[in-house]
C-alpha positions as CSV (number, residue, x, y, z in Angstrom):
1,X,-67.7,-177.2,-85.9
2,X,-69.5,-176.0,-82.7
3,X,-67.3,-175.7,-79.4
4,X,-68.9,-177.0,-76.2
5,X,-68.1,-176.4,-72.7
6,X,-67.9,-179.6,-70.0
7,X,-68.1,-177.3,-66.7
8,X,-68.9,-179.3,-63.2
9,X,-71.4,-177.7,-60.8
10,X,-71.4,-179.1,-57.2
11,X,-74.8,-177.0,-56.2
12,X,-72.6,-173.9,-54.8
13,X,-69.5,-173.9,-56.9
14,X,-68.6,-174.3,-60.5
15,X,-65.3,-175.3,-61.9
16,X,-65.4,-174.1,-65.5
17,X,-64.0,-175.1,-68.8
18,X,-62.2,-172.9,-70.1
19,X,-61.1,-174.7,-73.4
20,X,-63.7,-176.6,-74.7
21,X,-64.1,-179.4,-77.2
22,X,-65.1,-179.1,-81.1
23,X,-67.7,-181.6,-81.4
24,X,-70.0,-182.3,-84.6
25,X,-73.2,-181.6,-82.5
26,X,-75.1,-181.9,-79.2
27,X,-75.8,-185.4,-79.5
28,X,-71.8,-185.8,-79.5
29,X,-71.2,-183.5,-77.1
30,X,-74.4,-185.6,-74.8
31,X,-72.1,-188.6,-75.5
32,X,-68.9,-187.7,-74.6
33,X,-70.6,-186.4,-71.1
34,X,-71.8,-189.2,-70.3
35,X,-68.2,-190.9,-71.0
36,X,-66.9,-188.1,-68.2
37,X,-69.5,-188.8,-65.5
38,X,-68.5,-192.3,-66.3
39,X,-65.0,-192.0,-65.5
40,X,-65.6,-189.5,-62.7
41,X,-68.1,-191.0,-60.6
42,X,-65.7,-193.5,-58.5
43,X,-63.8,-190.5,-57.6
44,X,-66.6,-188.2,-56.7
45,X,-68.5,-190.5,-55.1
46,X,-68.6,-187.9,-51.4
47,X,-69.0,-184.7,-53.5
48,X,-72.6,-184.2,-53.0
49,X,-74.8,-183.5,-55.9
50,X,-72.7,-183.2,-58.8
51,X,-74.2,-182.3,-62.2
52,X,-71.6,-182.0,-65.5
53,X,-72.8,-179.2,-67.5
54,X,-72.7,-178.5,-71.1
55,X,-72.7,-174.8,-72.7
56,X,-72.0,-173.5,-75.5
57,X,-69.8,-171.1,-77.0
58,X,-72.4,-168.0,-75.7
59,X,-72.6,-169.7,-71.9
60,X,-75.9,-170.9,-72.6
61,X,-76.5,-174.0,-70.8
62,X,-77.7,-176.9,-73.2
63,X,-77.8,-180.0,-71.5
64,X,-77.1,-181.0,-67.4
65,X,-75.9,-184.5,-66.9
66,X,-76.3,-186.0,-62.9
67,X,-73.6,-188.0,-61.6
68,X,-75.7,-190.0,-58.9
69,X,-79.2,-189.0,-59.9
70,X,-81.1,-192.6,-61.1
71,X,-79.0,-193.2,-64.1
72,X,-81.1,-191.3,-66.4
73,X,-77.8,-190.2,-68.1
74,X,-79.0,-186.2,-68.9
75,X,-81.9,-183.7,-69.2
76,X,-82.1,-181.1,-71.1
77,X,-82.4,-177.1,-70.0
């Protein structure tokens, strides 16, 4: 099963994961994003522009889901 990466990017720094979660595909891994940036969004609410980023195992980036940006709940890279 693939491992994907949940890092947050705040425009100018990124805090990265550094275990990941196994996850069936990217559709899952899309899903359970969009759970975090559920969760998260009170909390960061004065952060700024605050994307959740999925990579995979390589670093590649995959799939970029906005906290604050319309509700369009991800795009992909």
């Amino acid at each position: 099963m693939p491992r994907y990466f949940f890092n947050i990017r705040d425009g100018y720094d990124l805090d990265e994961d550094e275990e990941g979660v196994e996850l069936p595909d990217l559709e899952a891994a899309r899903a359970e994003a969009l759970a975090t940036v559920e969760e998260l969004r009170d909390e960061l609410a004065d952060a700024g522009n605050i994307e959740l980023e999925i990579t995979d195992e390589t670093g590649r980036r995959l799939l970029t889901v906005p906290f604050f940006r319309g509700g369009q709940g991800g795009r992909r890279r």
